[in-house]
N, C-alpha and C positions, 0 to 999 in steps of 0.2 A: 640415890640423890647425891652420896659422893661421887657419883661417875660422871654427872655433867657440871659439874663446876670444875672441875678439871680443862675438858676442852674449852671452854670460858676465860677462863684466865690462863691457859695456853694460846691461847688466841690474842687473848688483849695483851700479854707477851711479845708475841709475834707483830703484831701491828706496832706498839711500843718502840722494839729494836728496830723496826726499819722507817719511822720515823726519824728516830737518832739518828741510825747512819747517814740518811736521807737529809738530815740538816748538817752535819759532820764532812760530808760529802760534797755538798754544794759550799759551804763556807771553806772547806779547803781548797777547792776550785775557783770562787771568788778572791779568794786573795791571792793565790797564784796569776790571776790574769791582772789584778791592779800594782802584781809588783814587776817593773820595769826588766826586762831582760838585758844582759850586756853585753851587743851585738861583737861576734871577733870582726878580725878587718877582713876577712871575705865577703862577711854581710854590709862590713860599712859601704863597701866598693860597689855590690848591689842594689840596684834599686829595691826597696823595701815591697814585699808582696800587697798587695789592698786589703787584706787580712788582719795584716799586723800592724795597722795603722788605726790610731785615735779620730773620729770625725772631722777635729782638724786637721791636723797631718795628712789625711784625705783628700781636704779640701787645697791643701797647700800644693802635695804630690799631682792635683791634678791640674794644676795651674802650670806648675813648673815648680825648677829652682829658681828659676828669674827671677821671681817676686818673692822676696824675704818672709812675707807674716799675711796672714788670712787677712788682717784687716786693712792691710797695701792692696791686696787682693781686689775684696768687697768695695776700698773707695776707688780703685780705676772701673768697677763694673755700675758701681753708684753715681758719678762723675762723667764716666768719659763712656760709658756703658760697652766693655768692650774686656775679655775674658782670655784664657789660656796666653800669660805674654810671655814669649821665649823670647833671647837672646843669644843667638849662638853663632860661634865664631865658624867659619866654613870657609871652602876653597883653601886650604890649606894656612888660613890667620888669614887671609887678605881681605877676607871680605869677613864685616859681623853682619848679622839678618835678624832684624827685626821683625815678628811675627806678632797676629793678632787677632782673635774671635771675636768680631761682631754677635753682641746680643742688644744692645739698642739703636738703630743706626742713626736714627736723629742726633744724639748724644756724640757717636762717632763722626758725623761729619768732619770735623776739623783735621781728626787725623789725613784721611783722603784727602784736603783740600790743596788744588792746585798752589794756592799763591802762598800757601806757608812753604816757609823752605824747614825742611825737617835736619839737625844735626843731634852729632851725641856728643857727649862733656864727657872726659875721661876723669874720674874726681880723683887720681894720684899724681897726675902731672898737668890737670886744666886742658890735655891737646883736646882740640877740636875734629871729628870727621864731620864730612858730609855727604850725602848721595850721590854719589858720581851719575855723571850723564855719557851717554854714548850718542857717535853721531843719528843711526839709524832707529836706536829704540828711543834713545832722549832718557831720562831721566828713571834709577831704576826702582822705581817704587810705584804702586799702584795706588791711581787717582778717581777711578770711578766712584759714582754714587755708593755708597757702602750698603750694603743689604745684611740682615738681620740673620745670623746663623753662619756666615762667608765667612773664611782666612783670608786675611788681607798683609803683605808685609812690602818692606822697603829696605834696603842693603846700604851697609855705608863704607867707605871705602879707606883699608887697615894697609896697604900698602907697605908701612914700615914697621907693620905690627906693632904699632905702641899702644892695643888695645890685647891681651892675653885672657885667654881661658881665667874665671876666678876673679878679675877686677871687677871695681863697681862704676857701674858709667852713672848719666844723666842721657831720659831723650827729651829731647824739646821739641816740636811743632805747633808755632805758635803759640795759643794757651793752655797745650799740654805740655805736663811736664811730667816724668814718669824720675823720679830719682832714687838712687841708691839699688837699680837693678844690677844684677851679678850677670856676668857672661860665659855660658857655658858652655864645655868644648862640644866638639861638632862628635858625632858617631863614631866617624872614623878615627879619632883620635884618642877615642875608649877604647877602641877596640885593638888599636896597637899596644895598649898600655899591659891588657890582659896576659898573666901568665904562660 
């Protein structure tokens, strides 16, 4: 009779300690991942892996840096029904490129519309650009019916570059207004910056 309460309560022992560990182990792990790491400047310079981002920060990195805050974000897709907005500077500053994902095109129409003339507001110094036109292509943004799920963009023209990597514009098109996006450098000019 003393031989089996032995393995009895060696057992309920055994099961005991590796609950503890088992709650010891997960709450050390839980509070390691809600305590913020502090990225060096390798990582700053890197885009952040999909991993190691918060839902929003997700939701933000997959928008862009263009748009400041998720909820900039949600009112141009609520509003203007239209997602992923880049602004980036290309052709070496001369030209910024306005980019854009259609997800409601009803909502989108205005952007596409012929008779708005579309410009950006530079908000440090007020300059104005606009869409340059060429003779053969005529004007370089695109005006077709917008369709649901399409990238659609329109180029405005930086000539004396007083529109820089970093600044915060304004676009207008007619009763869109898209303010206080950031303009990011183009590729190639990430890539020259690299080590």
């Amino acid at each position: 009779m003393m031989m089996a309460n032995p393995p009895r309560s060696r057992r309920s022992m055994l099961l005991a300690s590796y609950l503890a560990s088992s709650i010891v182990l997960f709450s050390t792990l839980a509070s390691s991942a809600q305590q913020p790491e502090t990225p060096t400047k390798a990582d700053q310079a890197a885009t952040p892996s999909a991993s190691s981002l918060t839902p929003a920060d997700a939701l933000l990195a997959s928008i862009s840096r263009t748009v400041n805050s998720s909820r900039a974000a949600m009112m141009y897709r609520r509003l203007w029904g239209i997602d992923n907005i880049t602004l980036k500077a290309t052709a070496s500053g001369a030209v910024i490129r306005f980019s854009y994902l259609v997800e409601d095109a009803n909502k989108a129409k205005v952007l596409n519309d012929k008779k708005e003339e579309p410009y950006l507001l530079v908000q440090k110094n007020g300059a104005r650009l606009e869409v340059p036109a060429t003779e053969k292509v005529g004007k370089l943004r695109q005006t077709a019916t917008p369709e649901n799920g399409r990238e659609y963009w329109m180029v405005f023209q930086n000539a004396s570059h007083v529109v820089q990597p970093g600044d915060r514009v304004n676009i207008v098109i007619g009763p869109f207004h898209a303010d206080g996006l950031v303009v990011e450098p183009s590729v190639s000019t990430l890539e020259d910056r690299k080590p």
